[in-house]
C-alpha positions as CSV (number, residue, x, y, z in Angstrom):
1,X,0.0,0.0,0.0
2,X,1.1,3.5,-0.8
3,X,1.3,6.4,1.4
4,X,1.0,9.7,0.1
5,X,3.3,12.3,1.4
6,X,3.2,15.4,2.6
7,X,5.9,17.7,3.5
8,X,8.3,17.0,5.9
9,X,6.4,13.7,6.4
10,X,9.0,10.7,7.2
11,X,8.2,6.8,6.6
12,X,10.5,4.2,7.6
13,X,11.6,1.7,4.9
14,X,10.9,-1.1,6.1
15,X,8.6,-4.2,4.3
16,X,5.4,-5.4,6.5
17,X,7.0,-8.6,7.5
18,X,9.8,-6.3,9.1
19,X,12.8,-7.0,7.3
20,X,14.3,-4.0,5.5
21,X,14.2,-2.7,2.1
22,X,17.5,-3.9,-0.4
23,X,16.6,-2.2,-3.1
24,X,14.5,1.1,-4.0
25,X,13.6,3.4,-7.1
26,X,12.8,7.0,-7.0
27,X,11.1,7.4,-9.6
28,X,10.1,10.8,-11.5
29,X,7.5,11.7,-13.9
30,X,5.4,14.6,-15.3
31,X,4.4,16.5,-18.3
32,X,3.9,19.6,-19.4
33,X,1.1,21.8,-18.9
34,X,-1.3,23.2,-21.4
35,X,-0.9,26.6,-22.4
36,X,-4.0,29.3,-21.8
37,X,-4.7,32.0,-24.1
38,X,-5.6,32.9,-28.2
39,X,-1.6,31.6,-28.8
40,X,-2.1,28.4,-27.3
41,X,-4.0,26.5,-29.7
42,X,-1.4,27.6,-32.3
43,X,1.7,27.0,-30.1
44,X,0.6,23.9,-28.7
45,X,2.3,22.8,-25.5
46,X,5.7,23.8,-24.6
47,X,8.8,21.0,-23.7
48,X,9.9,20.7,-20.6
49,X,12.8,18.9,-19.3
50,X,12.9,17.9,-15.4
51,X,16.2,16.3,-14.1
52,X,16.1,13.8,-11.1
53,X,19.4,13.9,-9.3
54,X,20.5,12.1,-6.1
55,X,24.0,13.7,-4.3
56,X,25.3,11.3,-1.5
57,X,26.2,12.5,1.6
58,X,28.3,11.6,4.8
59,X,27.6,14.0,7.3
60,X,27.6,17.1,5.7
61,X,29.8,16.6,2.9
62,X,28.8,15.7,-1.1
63,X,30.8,12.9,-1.7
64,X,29.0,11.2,-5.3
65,X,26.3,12.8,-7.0
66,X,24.1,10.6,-10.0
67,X,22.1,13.0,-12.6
68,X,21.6,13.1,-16.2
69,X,25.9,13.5,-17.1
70,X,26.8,10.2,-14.2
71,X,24.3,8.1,-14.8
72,X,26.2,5.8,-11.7
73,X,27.7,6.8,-8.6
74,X,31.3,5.7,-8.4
75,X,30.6,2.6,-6.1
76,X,27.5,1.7,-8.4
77,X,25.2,1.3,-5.3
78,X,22.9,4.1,-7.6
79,X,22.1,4.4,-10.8
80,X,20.0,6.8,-13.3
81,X,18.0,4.9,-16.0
82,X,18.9,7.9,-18.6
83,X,17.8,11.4,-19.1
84,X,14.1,11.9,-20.6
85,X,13.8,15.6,-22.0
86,X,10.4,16.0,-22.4
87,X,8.4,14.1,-19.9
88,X,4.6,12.5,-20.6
89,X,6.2,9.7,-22.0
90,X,4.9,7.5,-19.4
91,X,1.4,8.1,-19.7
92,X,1.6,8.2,-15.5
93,X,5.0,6.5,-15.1
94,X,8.2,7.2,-14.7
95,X,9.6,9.6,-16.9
96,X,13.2,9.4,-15.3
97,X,14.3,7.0,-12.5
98,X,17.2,6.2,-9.8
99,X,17.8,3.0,-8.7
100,X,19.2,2.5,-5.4
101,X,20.6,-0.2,-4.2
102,X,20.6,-0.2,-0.4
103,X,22.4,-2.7,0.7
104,X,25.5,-1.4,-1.1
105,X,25.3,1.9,-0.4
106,X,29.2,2.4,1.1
107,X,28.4,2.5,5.0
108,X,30.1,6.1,5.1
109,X,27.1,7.2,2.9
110,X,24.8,8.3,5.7
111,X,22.2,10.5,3.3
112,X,21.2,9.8,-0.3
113,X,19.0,13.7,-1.2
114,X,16.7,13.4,-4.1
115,X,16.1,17.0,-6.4
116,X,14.7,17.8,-9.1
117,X,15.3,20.8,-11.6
118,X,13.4,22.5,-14.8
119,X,16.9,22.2,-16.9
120,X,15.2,24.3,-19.5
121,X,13.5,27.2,-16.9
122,X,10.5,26.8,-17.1
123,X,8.9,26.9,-13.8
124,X,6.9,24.8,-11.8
125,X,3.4,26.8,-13.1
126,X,4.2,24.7,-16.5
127,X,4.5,21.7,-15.4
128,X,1.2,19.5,-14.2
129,X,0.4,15.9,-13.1
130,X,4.4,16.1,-11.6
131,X,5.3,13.5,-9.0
132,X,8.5,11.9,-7.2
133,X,7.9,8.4,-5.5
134,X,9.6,5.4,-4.0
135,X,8.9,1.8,-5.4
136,X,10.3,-1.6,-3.6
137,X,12.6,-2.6,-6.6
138,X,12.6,-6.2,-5.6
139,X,8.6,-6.5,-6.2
140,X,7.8,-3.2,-7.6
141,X,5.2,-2.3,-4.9
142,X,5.1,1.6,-4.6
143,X,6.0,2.6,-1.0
144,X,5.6,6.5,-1.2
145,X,4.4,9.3,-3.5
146,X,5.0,12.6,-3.3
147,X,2.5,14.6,-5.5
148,X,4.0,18.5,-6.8
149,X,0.4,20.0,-6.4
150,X,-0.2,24.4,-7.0
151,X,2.8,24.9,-9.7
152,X,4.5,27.8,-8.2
153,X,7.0,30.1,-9.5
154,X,10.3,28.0,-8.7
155,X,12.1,25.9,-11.4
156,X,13.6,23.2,-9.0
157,X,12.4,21.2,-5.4
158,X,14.3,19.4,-2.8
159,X,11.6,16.1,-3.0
160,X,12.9,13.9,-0.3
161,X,15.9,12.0,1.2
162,X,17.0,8.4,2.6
163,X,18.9,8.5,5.2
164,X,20.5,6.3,7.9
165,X,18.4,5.6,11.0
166,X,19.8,3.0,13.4
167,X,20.4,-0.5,11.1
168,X,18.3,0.9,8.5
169,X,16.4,3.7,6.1
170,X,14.3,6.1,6.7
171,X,12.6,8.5,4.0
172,X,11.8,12.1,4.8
173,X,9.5,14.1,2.7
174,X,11.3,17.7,2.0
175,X,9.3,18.9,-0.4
176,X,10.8,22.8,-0.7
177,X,10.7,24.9,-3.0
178,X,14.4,26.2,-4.7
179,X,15.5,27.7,-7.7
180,X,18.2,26.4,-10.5
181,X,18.7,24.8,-13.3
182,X,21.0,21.6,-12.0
183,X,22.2,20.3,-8.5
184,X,24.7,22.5,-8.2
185,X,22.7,25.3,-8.2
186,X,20.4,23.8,-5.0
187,X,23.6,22.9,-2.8
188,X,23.1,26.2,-0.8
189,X,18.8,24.9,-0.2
190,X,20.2,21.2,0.5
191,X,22.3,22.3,3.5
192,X,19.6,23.0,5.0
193,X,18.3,19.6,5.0
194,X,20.9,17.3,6.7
């Protein structure tokens, strides 16, 4: 069963019968929103390109970072299934995904912070039917899905993160609001979060 998640919210990452997740997929998908107005009909809708990106932290230090130019971290414990550059492809699926594998995740990696960015600008208004959510990779049951609901004016959001809780993962809603085109340009909103 899936829980829908609100900002801030946290889940543990755990399976029912108590054992712990191996193996999860954030998984990112949206499309672009129709235009309004006499030039619309002519113009049609406009491209968008989102980027999902996960940067890997111990403590508070980036230490790997997978996106759409390092499709795998330099351990290979996570991996980016390509870069999509228009989005609706999946009809309600995923339009870009990470696959991470838990289990191999080097045990210095203590955080694992999921963004996404409008690589082309165009902000959050544009964009509808946007979402970010977590899928058990060894069954493909969706754990968690966090919905981008009211557009805004901000091309990128800090979704969510995995971190390190005891012998196992937890996930934590962020859900915040930032501006940039790539990662790099959210480092200064991610600090914030760890």
């Amino acid at each position: 069963m899936s829980v829908n998640l609100s900002k801030g919210q946290q889940i543990s990452l755990s399976k029912s019968d108590g054992s712990s997740l191996t193996a999860v997929r954030m998984g990112l998908g949206w499309q672009s929103a129709p235009r309004k107005g006499f030039l619309a009909k002519l113009t049609g809708t406009r491209e968008i390109d989102l980027d999902a990106s996960a940067v890997l932290f111990a403590g508070q230090k980036p230490v790997d970072v997978v996106f759409f130019q390092h499709l795998v971290s330099d351990d290979g414990s996570v991996r980016h299934t390509g870069d999509n550059l228009v989005g609706g492809v999946g009809q309600g699926g995923d339009d870009e995904a990470i696959l991470v594998d838990l289990a191999r995740v080097p045990v210095h990696v203590d955080q694992i912070v999921f963004t996404v960015n409008s690589f082309t600008g165009q902000t959050f208004a544009e964009v509808q039917n946007a979402f970010c959510r977590l899928v058990d990779e060894t069954n493909g049951q969706e754990l968690a899905r966090y919905t981008l609901t009211g557009g805004g004016n901000h091309t990128a959001q800090i979704m969510a993160k995995v971190h390190r809780v005891g012998g196992g993962w937890q996930l934590k809603a962020i859900g915040e609001p930032a501006t940039g085109r790539t990662f790099q340009d959210l480092m200064p909103s991610i600090a914030s979060h760890l």
